[in-house]
N, C-alpha and C positions, 0 to 999 in steps of 0.2 A: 449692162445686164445681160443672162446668157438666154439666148432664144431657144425658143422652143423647138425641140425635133420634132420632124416631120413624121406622117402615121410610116412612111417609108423609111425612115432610120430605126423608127421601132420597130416595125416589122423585120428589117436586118437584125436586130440586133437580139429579137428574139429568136433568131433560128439560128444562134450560135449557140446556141444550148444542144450539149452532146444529146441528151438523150433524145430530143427533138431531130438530131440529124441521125440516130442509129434506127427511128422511126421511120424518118424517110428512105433509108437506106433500103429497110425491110421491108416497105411500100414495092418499092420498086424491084424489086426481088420477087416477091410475091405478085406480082402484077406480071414480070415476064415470066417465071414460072407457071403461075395459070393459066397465062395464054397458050402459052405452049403445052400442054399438060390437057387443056379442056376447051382452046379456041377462045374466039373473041365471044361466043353467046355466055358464056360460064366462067372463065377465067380472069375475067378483069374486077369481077366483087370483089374479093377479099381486098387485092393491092388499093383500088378505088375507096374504099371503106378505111384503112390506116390513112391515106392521102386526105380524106375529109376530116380524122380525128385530129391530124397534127395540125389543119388549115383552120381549126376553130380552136386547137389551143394558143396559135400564134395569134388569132385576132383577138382573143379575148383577152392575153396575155399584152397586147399591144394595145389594144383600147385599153386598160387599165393602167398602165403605165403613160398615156397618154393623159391620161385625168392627173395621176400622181404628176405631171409636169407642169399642168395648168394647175397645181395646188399650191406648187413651189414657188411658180411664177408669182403668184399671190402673195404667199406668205415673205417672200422674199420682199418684194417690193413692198410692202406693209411695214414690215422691221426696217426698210430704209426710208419712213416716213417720221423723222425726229420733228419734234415741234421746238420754237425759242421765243420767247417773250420779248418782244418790241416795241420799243418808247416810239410812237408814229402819231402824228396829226397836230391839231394847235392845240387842242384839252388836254395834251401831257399826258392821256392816259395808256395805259398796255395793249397789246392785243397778243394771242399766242398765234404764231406763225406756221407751216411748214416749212422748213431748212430751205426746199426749193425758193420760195417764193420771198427770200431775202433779199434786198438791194442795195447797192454801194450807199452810203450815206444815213444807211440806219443804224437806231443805238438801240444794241441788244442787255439783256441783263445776263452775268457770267456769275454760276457757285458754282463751287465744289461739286464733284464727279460730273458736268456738263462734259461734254463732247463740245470743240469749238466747231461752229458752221462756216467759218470765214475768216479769211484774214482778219485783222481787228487793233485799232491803237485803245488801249483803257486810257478812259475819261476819270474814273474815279474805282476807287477797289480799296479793300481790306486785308491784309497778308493773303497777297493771291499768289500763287506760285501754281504750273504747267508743268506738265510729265510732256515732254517731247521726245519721248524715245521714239516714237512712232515715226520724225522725221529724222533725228540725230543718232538716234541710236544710244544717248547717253541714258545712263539709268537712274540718274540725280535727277529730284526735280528743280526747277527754273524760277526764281523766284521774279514775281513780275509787278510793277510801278510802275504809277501814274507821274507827270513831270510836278513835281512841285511848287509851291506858292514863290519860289525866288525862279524858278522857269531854268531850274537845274534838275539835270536828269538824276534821281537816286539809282535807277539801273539805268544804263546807257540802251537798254533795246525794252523798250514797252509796248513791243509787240507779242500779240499771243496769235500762232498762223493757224490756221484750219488743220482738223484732223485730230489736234492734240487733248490733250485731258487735264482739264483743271484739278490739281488733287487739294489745292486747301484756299478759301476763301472765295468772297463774293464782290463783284463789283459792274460796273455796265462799260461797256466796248463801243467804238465809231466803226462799224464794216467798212473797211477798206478796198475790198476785193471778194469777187464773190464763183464758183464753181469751179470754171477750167483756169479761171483768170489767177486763183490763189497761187500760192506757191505750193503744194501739193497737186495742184490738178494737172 
């Protein structure tokens, strides 16, 4: 995840704004010209005056921008909080999960347009097939099988690995492998 800048990078980053440097520029211009011109009693308002205009649009410009960062921060980490349906406990019954909080040895349920959370051998499925372009780069989808009742593989890889995309059918998964452990992380 990208952290967040500092009120000091925003601060930099809003004084690369041309017209904010042809202010300062003018400031100071105007600041030794009036000195010179009318002395330190009289000549330092005006320049003093552009020097406070530009230091309150760079902090208002920079707190702003700093809220737009804690927004993103937010919304960002929120769209990376998918949920998956898990067969856990002796009742056999569901629970919906966060992605996070998956463990090696749980049975997830897999349809159609899921996102997989984790490596995964299928237990059982109906014409499931995975778009792994994500990791292969091929653009066929993958057709994917459970080992069958003679304990012969129909496809010889019924794995489906993290990251990828179920594009047709449903069926429930064993997690294998779980975040950095997968074969994408």
């Amino acid at each position: 995840m990208r952290k967040i800048k500092s009120l000091w990078e925003l601060i930099v980053e809003s004084l690369e704004d041309y017209i904010l440097r042809v202010l300062i520029l003018a400031a100071t211009c105007s600041l030794v010209i009036g000195v010179v011109q009318h002395g330190w009693t009289a000549g330092w308002v005006e320049g003093v005056a552009i020097f406070i205009a530009v230091g309150v649009i760079v902090s208002v410009t920079a707190g702003n921008n700093y809220v737009k960062e804690k927004q993103f921060q937010k919304l960002f980490q929120k769209a990376n909080e998918d949920f998956t349906v898990v067969f856990r406990g002796n009742e056999g019954g569901t629970q919906t999960i966060p992605f996070t909080e998956l463990l090696v040895g749980d049975v997830i349920q897999i349809e159609s347009g899921m996102k997989v959370p984790a490596d995964c051998i299928i237990l059982s499925g109906t014409d499931l097939s995975a778009d792994e372009a994500a990791l292969t780069g091929e653009p066929e989808h993958v057709e994917k099988s459970d080992v069958n009742e003679n304990n012969v593989a129909y496809n010889p890889s019924p794995f489906i690995l993290s990251n990828t995309l179920i594009a047709t059918g449903s069926g429930t998964a064993l997690v294998c492998a779980v975040g950095t452990n997968t074969r994408s992380g």
